[in-house]
C-alpha positions in Angstrom: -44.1 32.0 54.1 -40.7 30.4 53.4 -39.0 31.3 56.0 -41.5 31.6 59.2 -42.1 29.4 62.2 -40.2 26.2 61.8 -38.5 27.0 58.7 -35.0 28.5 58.3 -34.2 28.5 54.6 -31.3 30.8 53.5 -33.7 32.2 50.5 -37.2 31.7 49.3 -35.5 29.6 46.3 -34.2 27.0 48.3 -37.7 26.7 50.0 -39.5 26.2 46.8 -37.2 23.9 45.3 -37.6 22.0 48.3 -41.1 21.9 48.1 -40.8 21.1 43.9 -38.5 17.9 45.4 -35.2 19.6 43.8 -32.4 19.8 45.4 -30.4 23.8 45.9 -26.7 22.4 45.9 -25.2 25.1 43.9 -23.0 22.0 42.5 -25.6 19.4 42.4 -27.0 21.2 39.0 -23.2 22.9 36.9 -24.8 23.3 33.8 -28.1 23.0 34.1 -31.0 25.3 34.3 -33.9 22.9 33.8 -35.7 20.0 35.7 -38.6 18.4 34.7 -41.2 18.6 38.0 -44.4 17.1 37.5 -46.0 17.5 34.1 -44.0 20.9 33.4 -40.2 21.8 34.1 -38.5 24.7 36.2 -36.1 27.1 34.3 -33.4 28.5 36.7 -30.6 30.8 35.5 -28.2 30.5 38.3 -26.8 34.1 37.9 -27.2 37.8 40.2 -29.9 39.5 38.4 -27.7 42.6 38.9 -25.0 41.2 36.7 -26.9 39.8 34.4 -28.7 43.1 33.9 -25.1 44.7 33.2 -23.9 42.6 31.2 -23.7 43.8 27.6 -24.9 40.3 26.6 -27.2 39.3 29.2 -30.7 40.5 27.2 -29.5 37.6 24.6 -28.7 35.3 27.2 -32.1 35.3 28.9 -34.0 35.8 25.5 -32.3 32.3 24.7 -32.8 30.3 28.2 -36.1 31.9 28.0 -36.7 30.8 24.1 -35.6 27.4 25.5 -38.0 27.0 28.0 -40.8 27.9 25.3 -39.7 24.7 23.3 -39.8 22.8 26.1 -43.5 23.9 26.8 -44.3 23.5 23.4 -45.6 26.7 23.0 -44.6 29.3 20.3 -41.9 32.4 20.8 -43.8 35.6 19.8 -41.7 39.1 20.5 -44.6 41.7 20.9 -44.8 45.0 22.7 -46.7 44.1 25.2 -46.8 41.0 28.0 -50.0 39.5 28.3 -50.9 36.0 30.9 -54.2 34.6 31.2 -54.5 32.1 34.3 -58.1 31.1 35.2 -60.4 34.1 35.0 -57.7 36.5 35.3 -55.9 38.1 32.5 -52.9 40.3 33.2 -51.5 42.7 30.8 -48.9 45.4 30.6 -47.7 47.8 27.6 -43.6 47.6 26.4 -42.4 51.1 25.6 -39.2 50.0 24.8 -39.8 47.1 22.9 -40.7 45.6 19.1 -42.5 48.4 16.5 -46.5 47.4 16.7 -49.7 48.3 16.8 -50.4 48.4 20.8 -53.1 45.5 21.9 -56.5 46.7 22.5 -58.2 44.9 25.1 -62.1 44.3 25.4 -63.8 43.8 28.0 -64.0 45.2 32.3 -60.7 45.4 33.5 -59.1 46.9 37.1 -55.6 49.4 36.4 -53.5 48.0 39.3 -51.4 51.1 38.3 -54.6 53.7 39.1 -54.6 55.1 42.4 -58.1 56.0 42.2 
């Protein structure tokens, strides 16, 4: 809880960057997005998700920070119609409607729709 009992933060970023040892000076980081913290790096596009959303270029901006942040992980930049995360045992998946021409991904196996109300 970032901002309960003793803790006053002004957002829940400037709670975790605190707890990742980085500082939240809005000028401490002018042109940069990424910090390396532990054996990864954070990614942070300091920009109002509302603007960035309407801007006519924003889509290729984030496609590019995000492409960036790939490299940096060393892991390959795949554009599919679908999202797909594995962490642990869990595996979390989600069809793109409006997205690259495919085949959709067929998944095997016993899975729980978070989306089903039943």
């Amino acid at each position: 809880m970032w901002n309960s009992d003793e803790r006053r933060y002004a957002t829940p970023r400037q709670h975790l960057f605190g707890l990742l040892g980085l500082t939240d000076d809005p000028a401490a980081g002018k042109g940069t997005n990424s910090w390396p913290v532990g054996e990864g790096w954070v990614t942070w596009l300091r920009e109002n998700p509302a603007g960035l959303a309407s801007d006519k270029d924003g889509d290729v901006r984030l496609a590019q920070l995000v492409k960036g942040a790939a490299t940096r992980a060393r892991t390959a930049w795949r554009e599919t119609n679908y999202l797909l995360l594995r962490r642990g045992p869990y595996l979390i998946g989600a069809g793109l409607e409006e997205s690259v021409a495919g085949e959709p991904k067929t998944l095997r196996g016993r899975f729980v729709n978070l989306f089903d109300p039943d």
